[in-house]
C-alpha positions in Angstrom: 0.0 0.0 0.0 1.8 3.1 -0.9 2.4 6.0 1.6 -0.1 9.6 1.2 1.9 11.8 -1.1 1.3 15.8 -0.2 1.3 18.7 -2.8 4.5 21.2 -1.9 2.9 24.6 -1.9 5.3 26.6 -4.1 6.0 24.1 -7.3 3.0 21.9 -6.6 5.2 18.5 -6.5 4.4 15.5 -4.8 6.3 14.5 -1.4 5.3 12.8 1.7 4.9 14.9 4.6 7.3 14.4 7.0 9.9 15.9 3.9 7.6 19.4 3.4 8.6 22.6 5.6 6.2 23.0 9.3 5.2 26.3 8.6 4.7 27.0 4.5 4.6 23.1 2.8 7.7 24.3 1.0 10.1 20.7 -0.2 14.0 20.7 0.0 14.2 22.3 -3.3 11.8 25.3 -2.9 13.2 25.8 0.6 16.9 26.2 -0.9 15.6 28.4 -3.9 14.4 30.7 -1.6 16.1 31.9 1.3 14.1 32.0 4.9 14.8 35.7 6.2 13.2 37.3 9.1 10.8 40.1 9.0 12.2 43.8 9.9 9.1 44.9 11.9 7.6 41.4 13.9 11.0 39.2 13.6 9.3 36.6 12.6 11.1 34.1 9.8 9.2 33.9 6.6 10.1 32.7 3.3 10.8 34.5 0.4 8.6 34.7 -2.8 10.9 35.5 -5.9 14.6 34.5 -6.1 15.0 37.9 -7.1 13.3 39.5 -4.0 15.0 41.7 -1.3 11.9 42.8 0.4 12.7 42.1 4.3 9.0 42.3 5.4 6.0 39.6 5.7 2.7 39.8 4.0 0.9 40.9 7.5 3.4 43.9 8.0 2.8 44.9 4.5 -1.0 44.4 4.8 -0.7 46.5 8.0 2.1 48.9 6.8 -0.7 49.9 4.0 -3.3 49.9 6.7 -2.0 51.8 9.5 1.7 53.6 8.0 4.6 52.5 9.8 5.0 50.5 13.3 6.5 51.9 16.0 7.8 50.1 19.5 6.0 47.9 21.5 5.7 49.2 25.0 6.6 45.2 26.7 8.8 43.5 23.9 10.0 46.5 22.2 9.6 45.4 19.0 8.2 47.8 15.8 5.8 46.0 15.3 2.7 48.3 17.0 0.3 48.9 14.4 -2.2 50.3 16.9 -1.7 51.8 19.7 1.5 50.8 21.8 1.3 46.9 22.1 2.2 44.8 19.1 -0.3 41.8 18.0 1.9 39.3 19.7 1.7 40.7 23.2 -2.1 41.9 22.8 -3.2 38.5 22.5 -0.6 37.1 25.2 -1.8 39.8 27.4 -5.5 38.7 26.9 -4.4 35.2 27.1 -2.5 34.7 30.0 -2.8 38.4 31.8 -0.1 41.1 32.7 3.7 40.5 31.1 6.1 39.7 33.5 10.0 39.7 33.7 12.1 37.6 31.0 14.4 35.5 33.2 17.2 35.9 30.4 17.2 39.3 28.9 15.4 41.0 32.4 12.8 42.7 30.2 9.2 42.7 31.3 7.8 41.3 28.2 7.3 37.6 29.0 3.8 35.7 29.7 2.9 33.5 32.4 1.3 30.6 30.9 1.1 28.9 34.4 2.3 25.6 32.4 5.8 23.8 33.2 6.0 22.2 29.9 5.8 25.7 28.1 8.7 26.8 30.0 12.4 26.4 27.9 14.9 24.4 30.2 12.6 25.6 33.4 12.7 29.0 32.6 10.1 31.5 32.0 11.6 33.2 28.7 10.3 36.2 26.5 9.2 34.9 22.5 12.9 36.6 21.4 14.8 34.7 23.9 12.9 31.1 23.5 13.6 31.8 19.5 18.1 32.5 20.0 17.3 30.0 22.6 15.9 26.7 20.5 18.4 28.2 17.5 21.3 27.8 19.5 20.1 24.2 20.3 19.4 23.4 17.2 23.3 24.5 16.3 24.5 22.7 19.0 23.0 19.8 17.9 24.4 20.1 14.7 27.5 20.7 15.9 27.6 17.3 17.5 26.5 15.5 14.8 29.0 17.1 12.6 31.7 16.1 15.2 30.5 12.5 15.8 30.2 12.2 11.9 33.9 13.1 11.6 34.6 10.6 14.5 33.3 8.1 12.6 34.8 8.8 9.2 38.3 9.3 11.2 37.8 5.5 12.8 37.2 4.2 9.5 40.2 5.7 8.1 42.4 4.6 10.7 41.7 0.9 10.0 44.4 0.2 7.9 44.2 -3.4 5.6 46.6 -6.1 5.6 48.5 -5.5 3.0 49.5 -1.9 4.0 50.0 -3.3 7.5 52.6 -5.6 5.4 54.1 -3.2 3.9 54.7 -0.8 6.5 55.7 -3.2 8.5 58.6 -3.8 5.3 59.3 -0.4 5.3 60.6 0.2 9.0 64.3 0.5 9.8 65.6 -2.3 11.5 66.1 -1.2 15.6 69.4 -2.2 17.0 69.1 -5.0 19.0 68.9 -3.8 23.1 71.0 -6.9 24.2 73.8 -5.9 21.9 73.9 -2.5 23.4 76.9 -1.6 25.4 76.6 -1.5 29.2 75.2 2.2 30.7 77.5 3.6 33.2 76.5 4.0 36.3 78.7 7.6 37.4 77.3 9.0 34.8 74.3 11.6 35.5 71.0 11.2 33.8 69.8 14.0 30.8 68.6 17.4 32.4 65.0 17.6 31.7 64.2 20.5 29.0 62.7 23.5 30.7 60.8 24.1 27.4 57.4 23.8 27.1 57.7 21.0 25.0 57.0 18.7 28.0 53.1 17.5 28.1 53.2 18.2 31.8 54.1 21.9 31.0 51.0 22.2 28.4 48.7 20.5 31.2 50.2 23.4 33.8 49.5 26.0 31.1 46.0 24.9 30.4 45.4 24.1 34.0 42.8 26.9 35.0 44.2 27.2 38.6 47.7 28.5 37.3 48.4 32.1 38.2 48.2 33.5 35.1 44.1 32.6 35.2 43.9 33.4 38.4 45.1 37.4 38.1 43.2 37.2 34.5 40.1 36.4 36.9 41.1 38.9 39.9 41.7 41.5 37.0 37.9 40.9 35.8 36.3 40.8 39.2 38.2 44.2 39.8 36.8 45.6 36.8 33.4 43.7 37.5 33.3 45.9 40.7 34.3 48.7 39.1 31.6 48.8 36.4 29.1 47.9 39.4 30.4 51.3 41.2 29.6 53.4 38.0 26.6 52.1 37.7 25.4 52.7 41.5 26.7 56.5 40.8 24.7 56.7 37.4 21.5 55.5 39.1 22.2 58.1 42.1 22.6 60.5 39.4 19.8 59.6 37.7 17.9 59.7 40.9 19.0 63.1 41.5 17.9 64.2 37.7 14.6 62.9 38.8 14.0 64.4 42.0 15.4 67.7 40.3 13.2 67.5 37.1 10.0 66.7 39.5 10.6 69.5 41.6 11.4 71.8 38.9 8.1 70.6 37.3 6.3 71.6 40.5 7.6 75.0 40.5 6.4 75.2 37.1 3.1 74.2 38.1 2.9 76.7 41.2 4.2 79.6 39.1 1.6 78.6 36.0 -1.2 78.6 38.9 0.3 82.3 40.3 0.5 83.5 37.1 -3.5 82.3 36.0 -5.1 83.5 38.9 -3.3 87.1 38.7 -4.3 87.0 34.8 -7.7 86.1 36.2 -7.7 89.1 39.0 -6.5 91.6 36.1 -9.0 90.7 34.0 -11.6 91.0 36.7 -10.7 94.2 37.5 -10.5 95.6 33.8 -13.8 94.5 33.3 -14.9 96.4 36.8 -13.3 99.3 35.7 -14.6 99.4 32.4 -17.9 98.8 33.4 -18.1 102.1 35.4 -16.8 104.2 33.0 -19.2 103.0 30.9 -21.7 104.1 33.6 -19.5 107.6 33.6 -19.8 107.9 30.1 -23.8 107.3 30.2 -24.5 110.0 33.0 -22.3 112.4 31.7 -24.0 112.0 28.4 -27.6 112.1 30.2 -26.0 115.3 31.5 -24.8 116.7 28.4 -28.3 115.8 26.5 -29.8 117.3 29.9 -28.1 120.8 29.4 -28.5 121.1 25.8 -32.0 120.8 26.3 -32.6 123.9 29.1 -30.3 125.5 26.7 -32.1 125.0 23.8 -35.8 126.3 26.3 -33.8 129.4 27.5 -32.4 130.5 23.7 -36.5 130.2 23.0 -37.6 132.4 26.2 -35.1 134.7 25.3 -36.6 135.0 21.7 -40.1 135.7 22.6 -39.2 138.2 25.3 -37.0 140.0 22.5 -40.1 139.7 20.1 -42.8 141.0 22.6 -40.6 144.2 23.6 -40.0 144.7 19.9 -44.2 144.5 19.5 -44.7 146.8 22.2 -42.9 149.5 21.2 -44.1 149.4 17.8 -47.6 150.5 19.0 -46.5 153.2 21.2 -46.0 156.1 18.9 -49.6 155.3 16.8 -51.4 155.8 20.0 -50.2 159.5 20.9 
């Protein structure tokens, strides 16, 4: 009965499925054609399209680039990958998932979810998506690393097994030893060789290597001074940084108090323009009343005046007619 045969997703050949790719169905051929590069904005690995292509960026940030304009940091993973608003996909839906982020136990950053689960921990530890991804590709390396090595072991072993016939003839080829009981007699007054004080000796490379030799241990008193040292700078910075803080908050606080002072006395001015204006207004209006007032009993006297200059003009007039 012949094995299930699955389609690959870029050429369309048949292969079972244990040979297509986990994430796009891609064979060995497709997945050499085209390289697997990870995303500028989310990090995640994706496969290219064209041979040709340098584009750097999945179909989702280019759906969402067109969407929304460019990403900017996520506020836990700090990632550019926030579309909308300040939180990245990844860590929306973690957040809803499992609750508040907490700290990363490898790169200290608070962007790692609680998934109350030991089996979704790496090695016991509660790691962040970047550090579970260099984490699983440095296994995988290491891995590969040791089958490269134990692949080499075993070509090595192979090699070393010589056959008969080049036993034979090695064995041919070797210069005859003189013969140890034809040797002449050692004598005994005369001192042994001096041993070389080179380091040609395999004790001497076993002292050199040996990492409790002084030479590692001022390399590693050396490091611990300067260990300490950085540690010192840094409890200085974060005073200093401290003291920018508590200088910034109070200077922000002045700020405040003087913006208040300054409001209310813009308030009180105002308050007290609009008083003052107010009654000269009411000036203006009586003094006007008084004006119109005057004009008025000047206007009634100028017309008294008249008739009492007409009626002594009448009255005189008659005078004369009557004698």
């Amino acid at each position: 009965m012949s094995s299930l045969l699955f389609a690959c997703s870029r050429c369309f050949s048949r292969h079972p499925f244990e040979e297509l790719s986990s994430g796009q169905q891609l064979c060995k051929e497709c997945r050499g054609a085209y390289p697997v590069v990870k995303c500028t904005y989310c990090r995640s690995e994706f496969q290219q399209t064209s041979k040709g292509s340098t584009s750097t960026i999945c179909k989702k940030c280019e759906q969402n680039v067109k969407a929304y304009g460019k990403p900017t940091a996520c506020e836990y993973c700090n990632i550019i990958a926030a579309f909308i608003g300040n939180k990245c996909q990844r860590c929306t839906n973690s957040e809803i998932k499992y609750g508040p982020p907490v700290n990363c136990e490898q790169c200290k950053q608070k962007c790692a979810f609680d998934r109350h689960d030991d089996d979704k921990k790496v090695d016991g530890k509660l790691l962040c998506w970047l550090c579970t991804l260099s984490y699983k590709r440095a296994l995988a390396k290491t891995k590969q690393g040791d089958a490269d090595r134990r692949h080499i072991k075993s070509q090595m072993r192979h090699s070393s097994k010589p056959n008969k016939d080049s036993k034979s003839r090695s064995h041919n080829k070797r210069p005859q030893r003189p013969d140890p009981t034809k040797a002449p007699p050692l004598d005994n007054d005369q001192p042994p060789a001096k041993v070389a004080r080179n380091n040609t000796g395999p004790g001497l490379i076993r002292a050199e290597l040996d990492p409790n030799s002084s030479d590692h241990m001022v390399a590693m008193t050396q490091l611990k001074e300067q260990i300490a040292s950085m540690q010192k700078q840094l409890s200085m910075k974060d005073a200093q940084l401290l003291g920018k803080d508590k200088m910034i908050t109070e200077l922000k606080a002045k700020h405040f108090t003087t913006e208040n002072e300054l409001r209310n006395k813009m308030k009180t001015a105002q308050k007290e323009f609009d008083s003052k204006v107010e009654m000269f207004n009411g000036r203006i209006q009586g003094l006007l009343k008084e004006v119109a007032g005057l004009s008025k009993s000047n206007r009634r006297d100028r017309l008294s005046a008249a008739k009492e200059s007409s009626n002594n003009s009448g009255s005189g007039t008659d005078s004369p007619n009557t004698q």
